[in-house]
N, C-alpha and C positions, 0 to 999 in steps of 0.2 A: 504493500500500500504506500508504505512512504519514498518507493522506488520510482513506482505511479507517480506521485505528488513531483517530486523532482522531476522528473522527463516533462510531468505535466505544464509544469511554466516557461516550456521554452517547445512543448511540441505545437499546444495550441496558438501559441502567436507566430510562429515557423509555417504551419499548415495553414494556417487561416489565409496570413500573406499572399502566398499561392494563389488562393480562391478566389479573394477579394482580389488580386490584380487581375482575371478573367470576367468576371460577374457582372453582367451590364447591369443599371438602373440605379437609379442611386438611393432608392429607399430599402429596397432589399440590401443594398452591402452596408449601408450607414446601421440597420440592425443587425447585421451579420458580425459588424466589427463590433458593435454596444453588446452581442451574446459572447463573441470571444473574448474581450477584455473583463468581462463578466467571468463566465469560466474560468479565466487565469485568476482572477481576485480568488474567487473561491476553494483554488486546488491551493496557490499561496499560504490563504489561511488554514487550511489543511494540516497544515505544518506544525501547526501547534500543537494538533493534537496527539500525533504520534511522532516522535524523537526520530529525527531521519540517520540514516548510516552513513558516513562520507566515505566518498570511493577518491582515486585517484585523480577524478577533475572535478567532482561538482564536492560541496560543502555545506552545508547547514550548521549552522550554530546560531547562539541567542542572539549574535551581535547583526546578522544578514537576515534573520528572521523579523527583525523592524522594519527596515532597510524592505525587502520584498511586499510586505503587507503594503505598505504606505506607500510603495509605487506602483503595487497592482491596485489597489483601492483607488487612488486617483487619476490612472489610467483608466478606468473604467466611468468614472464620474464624467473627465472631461469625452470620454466618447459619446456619453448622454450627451454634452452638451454640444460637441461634434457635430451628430446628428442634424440639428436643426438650423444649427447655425451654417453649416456649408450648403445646405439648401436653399438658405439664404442668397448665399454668395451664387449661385447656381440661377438662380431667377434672376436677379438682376444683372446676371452676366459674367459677372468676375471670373466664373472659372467654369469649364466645359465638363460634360461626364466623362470625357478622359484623364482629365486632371484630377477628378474626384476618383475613378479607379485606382489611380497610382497614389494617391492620398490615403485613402485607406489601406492599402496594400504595405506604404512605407509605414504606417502607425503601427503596425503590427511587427513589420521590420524592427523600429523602434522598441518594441516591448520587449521583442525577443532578446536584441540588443543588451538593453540594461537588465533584464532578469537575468543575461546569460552572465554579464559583468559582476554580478549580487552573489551568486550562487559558486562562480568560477572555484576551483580550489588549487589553481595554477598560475601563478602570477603572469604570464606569456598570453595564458588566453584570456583572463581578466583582461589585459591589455589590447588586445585582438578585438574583442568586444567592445571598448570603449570605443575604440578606433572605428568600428562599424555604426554604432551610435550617433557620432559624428557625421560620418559620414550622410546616414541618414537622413538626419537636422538638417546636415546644410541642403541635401533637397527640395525640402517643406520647406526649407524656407523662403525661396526662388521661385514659389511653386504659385505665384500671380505674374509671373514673369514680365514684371515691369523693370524698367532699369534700375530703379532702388530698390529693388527685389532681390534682382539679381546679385548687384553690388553686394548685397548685406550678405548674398549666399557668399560669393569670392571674398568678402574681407574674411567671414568666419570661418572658410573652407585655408586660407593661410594660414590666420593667425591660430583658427584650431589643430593642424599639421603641425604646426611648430612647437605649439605646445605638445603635442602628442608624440612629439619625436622626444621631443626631452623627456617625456614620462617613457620614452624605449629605450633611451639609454641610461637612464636610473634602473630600469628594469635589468637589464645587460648587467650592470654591474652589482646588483644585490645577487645574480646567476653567478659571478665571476666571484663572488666571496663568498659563497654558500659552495663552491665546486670543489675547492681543498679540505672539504672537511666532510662532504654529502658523497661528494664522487660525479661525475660526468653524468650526463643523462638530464630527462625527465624529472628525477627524484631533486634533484636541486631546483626545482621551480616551485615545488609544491606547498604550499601556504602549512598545512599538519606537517609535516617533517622539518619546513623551514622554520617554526614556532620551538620545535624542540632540540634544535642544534644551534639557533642564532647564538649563543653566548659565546662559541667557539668560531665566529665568523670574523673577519678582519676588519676591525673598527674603521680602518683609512678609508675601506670603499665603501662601506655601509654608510658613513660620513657625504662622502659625493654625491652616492647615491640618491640619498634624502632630498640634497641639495637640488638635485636633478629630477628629482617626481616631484619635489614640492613647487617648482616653477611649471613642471609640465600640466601636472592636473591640477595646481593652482589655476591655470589658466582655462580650463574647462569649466571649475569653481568659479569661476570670474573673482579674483580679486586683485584688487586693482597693486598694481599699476598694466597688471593682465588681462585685462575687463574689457579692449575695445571691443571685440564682435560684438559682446553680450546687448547693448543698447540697440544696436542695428538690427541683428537677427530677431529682436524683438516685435522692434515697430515695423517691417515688412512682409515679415510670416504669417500666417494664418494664425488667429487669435488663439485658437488650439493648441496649437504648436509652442506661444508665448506660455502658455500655463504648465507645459511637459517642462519645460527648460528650465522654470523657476521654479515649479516645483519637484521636479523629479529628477530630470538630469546633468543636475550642479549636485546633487546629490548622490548622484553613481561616486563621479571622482572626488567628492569627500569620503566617500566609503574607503576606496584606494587607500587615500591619504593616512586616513585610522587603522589600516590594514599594515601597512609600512613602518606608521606610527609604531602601534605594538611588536612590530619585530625591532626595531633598535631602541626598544624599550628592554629587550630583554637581554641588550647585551651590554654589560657595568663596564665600558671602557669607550663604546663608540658617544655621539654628542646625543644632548636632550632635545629631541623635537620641539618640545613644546615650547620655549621662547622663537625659536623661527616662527612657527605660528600666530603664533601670541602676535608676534611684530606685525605681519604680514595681515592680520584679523583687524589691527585697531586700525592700522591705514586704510584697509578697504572699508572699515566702519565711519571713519572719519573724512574720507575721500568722496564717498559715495553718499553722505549727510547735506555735505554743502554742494554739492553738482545738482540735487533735487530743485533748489530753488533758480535756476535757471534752464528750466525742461520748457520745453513746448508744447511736445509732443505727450499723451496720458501714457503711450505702451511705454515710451520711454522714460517718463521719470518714475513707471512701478519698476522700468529694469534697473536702474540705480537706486531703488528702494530694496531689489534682490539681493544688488554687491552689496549693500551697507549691512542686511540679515545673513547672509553667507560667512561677511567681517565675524561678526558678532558669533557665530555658531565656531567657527575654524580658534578665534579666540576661548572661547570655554573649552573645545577640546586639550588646547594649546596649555591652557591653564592645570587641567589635567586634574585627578582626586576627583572621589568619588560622588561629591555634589556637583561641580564643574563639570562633569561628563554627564549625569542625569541633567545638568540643564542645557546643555550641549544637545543631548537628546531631543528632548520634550521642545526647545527652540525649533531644532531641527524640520519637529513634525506639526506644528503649528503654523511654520511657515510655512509648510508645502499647502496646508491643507487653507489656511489664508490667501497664501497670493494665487492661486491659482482660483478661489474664488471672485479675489476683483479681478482678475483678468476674462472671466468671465462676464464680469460686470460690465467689463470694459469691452469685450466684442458687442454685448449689447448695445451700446452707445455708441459706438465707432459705426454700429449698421444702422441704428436708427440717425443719427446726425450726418454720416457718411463723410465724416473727417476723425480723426486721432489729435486736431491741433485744439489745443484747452482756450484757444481765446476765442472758439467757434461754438463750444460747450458751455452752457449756464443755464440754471434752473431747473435743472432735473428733477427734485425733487418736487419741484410743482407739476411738471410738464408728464411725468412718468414716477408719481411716487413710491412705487413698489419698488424698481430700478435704483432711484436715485438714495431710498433709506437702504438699500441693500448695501452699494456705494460706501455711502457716510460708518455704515455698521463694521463695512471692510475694513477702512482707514485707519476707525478707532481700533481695530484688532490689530491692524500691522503695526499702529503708532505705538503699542505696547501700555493702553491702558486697560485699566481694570474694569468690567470683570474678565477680559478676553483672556484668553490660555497664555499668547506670546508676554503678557503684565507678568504672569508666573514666573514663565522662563528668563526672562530677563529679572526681574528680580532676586531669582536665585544663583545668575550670574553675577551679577551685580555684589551679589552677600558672597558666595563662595570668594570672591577675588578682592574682595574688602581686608579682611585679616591678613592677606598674603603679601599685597600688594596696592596700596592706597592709590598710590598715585596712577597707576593702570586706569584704576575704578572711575576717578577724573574723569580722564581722558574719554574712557567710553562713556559716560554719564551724558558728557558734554556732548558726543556723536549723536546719541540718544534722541535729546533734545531738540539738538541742531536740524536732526530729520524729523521729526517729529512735527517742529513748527514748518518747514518746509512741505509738508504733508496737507498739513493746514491747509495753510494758505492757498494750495493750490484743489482743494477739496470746497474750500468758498466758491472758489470760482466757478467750478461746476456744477456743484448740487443745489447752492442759494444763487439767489438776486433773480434779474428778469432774465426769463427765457428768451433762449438764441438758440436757429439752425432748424431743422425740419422736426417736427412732432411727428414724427411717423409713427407707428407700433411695433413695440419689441416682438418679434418672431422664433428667438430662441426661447428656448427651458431655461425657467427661474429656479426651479427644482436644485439641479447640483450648485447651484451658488448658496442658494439656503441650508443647503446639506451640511455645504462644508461650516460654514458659521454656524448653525448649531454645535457642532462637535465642539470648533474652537470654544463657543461659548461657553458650554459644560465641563469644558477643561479648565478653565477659569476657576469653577465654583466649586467640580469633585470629579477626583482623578477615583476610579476600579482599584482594590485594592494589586488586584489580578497584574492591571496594570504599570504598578508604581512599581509591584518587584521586580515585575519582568526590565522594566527600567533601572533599576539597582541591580542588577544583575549586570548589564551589559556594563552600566559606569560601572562595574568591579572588572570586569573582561579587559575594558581599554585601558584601567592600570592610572 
């Protein structure tokens, strides 16, 4: 059964792909793709039930079983929302049924992708699979093929190679210090063997190596001063696509990161992750605070609302100890399940206004009150007030790095803030004053936007005890 579960999250969105790039009509595959990301949620969550066996390539443990749930579960959401909003796009022109074949067909590409990256138990093909992920993205993103379409696919399709080359040769070289001591082969990539011989691996290259995946999939993480695609590929892609990105696949390559993290964690001579991090976190938090108030564009100042929450989570793991990693967590999954809600919000708006620029935007919440308090409900959740779930996580960030390091605390305080009223301000402007741009009616599902604010909400006010261990569990795992 739990062999089933495992094949299961990488056969159903592998087979489906297939399908859905043959299947004419686009109501039939837009449910085809909402039952298979369906079915992946559910074999995912499977996992919990029965303790899976690790073989040679695939893996399950506590720490990827978060990690999986929270990307099939939201894969699945924005398929819902998928559904109705590309038939949107499909009436008024924007994209053909051939576009929407290969649309759905690469979503599933996609799934497979990052489920296959989550689950990998080989450092080589964890890497293969990002690489494929990427690849994917930059498709969808291209995929209105207008010039700034396209542009924002080729910036991301570079600047994501580059980094992704750097995360191969950090890979290389964690192989090259694991090979005098594992032996040649296979058996030196594998994450279970690599875990129990790291102490005896060569500090110098484990050092590089670090060095070399923390720039490479830092830059997939977008944080800055690595972040250019991230803004582009946002506001040109399919608003679908904006919500995978922010909340699902910045999240593969922090997985990486915490993957690597614990291996020169467990060797007492190579250097401590966790202040590169730490550095690397407050700049993106503090980088991506003040760039908000100068956005234009709405996709694009939630994508610099992404690097400034990506900042903020790479920083608590960086901090490290076992409150700083459960809020590292719980940050983690508030976000995904947050911004992937306004960015649902925001394909709404963007079809019903038929612009992305904010000085074209105002009055939502008169013009479309359902829409526009869903909006305002978002903002408060990403701003980090209370009662939302992200108020928690950052507040236990906040405390865990207080005793340790004050003046850290500062700094990100002040990022905090800094975004926060930048949030603001630019949240007056579209939800109050007098309405501006076309009142048309919204066409997509309200449904996974409210979905996911619930959950955030409730997370706010009471966590499952089920859930808080399973979360202490993993902050004991990353050490």
């Amino acid at each position: 059964m739990t062999i089933g579960a495992l094949e299961g999250v990488l056969l159903i969105p592998a087979l489906s792909a297939g399908l859905l790039a043959v299947l004419p009509g686009y109501k039939l595959t837009s449910r085809l793709n909402m039952l298979a990301a369906f079915l992946t949620f559910a074999t995912a969550a499977s996992l919990f039930v029965v303790e899976p066996a690790s073989g040679r390539y695939l893996l399950v443990d506590d720490l990827n079983k978060v990690f999986i749930v929270l990307t099939t579960f939201v894969a699945f959401t924005t398929s819902a929302f998928s559904a109705s909003y590309i038939g949107h796009e499909i009436e008024t022109g924007r994209l053909k049924p051939a576009h929407v074949r290969f649309y759905h067909a690469m979503y599933q590409v996609l799934m497979f992708a990052m489920n296959l990256a989550l689950i990998a138990n080989n450092i080589g093909l964890m890497w293969v699979a990002i690489e494929l992920a990427t690849l994917t993205t930059v498709l969808m993103v291209g995929l209105y093929r207008t010039h700034e379409a396209l542009e924002a696919a080729w910036k991301y399709f570079i600047l994501g190679s580059v980094g992704i080359a750097l995360a191969l040769f950090g890979t290389i070289l964690v192989y090259m210090a694991a090979q005098p001591v594992i032996g040649e082969g296979p058996d030196a990539m594998v994450w279970t063997i690599l875990m129990t011989q790291a102490a005896r691996f060569d500090p110098d290259l484990l050092n590089v190596a670090f060095v070399f995946l923390l720039l490479g999939y830092g830059t997939k993480v977008g944080l800055a001063p690595l972040h250019a695609w991230l803004p582009d590929a946002h506001a040109e892609g399919p608003t679908p696509i904006s919500a995978v990105l922010s909340g699902l696949l910045l999240n593969v390559a922090l997985y990486a990161l915490l993957r690597f993290k614990m291996l020169l964690a467990l060797n007492p001579v190579a250097i401590a992750p966790g202040p590169l991090m730490v550095t690397m976190g407050l700049i993106s938090a503090v980088f991506a605070a003040f760039m908000l108030y100068s956005r234009r564009d709405i996709k694009r100042m939630f994508a610099y609302s992404s690097i400034e929450h990506m900042g903020i989570i790479v920083f608590a793991f960086g901090m490290g100890g076992p409150l700083a990693n459960f809020a590292g967590l719980l940050h983690m999954t508030m976000h995904s399940l947050t911004k992937s809600a306004i960015f649902f919000a925001v394909g709404h708006i963007a079809q019903i206004k038929g612009t992305q620029r904010i000085a074209d935007i105002s009055g939502l919440t008169v013009t479309h009150p359902v829409l526009g308090w869903g909006l305002v409900a978002g903002v408060v959740a990403i701003a980090g007030l209370p009662p939302m779930g992200i108020f928690m996580s950052e507040f236990l960030v906040v405390s865990s790095t207080f005793a340790r390091a004050p003046w850290l605390v500062l700094i990100l305080v002040i990022a905090i803030l800094v975004a926060l009223g930048g949030l603001f301000i630019k949240l007056n402007t579209i939800a109050f004053g007098d309405p501006r741009g076309s009142n048309a009616p919204a066409q997509a599902s309200y449904v996974p936007m409210f979905a996911h604010l619930a959950i955030v909400f409730a997370a706010g006010i009471y966590m499952p005890p089920a859930l808080v261990t399973g979360f202490q569990n993993v902050a004991r795992l990353l050490g």
